[in-house]
Residue, then its C-alpha position, 0 to 999 in steps of 0.5 A: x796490819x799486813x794482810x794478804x788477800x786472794x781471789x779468783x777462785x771458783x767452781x770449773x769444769x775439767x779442762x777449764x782456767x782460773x787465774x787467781x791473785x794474792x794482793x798485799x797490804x804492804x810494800x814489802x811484797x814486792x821484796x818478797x820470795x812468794x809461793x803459792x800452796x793448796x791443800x785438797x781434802x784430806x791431803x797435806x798441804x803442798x808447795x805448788x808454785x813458787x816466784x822469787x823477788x826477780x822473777x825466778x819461778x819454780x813449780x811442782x811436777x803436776x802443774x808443770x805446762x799448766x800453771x803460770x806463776x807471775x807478778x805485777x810489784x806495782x800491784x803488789x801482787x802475784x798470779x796463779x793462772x791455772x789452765x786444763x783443770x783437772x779434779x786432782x787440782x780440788x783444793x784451798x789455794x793459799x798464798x804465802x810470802x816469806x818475808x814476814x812469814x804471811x800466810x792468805x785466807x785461801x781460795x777455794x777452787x773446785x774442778x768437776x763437771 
């Protein structure tokens, strides 16, 4: 059974930086276009990130300059490095890889002081 598994979510202040990782249960990840979304509360769930197979990577407007997306497919895993934290950032984080149609639990990630 194919899983993705995320981690590295947490409580920080504004300002700070979590670096979260969704790691597969299968090789097919590395072949995999992978995205990274988040839903706050009572918001729509939303594209933040995006990495293709080689590396290409694309992100939406409020994380660009402060996000980072990236991959280690010796790992079969992708990162989210999140830097200067705002509270608009209060979310579920999940990852999502496209092929196979693979949703993660989520993380949690809460931005106050």
């Amino acid at each position: 059974q194919v899983q993705l598994v995320e981690s590295g979510g947490g409580l920080v202040q504004p300002g700070g930086s979590l670096r979260l990782s969704c790691t597969a249960s299968g090789m097919f990840f590395r072949l995999s276009d992978v995205r990274w979304y988040r839903q706050g509360p009572g918001k729509q769930r939303e594209l933040v990130a995006a990495i293709t197979r080689d590396s290409v990577t694309d992100y939406v407007d409020s994380a660009k300059g402060r996000f980072t997306i990236s991959r280690n497919n010796a790992l079969n895993t992708v990162y989210l490095q999140m830097n200067s934290l705002k509270p608009d950032d209060t979310a579920v984080y999940y990852c999502y890889s496209v092929l196979g149609n693979y949703w993660g639990q989520g993380t949690q990630v809460t931005v106050s002081s």
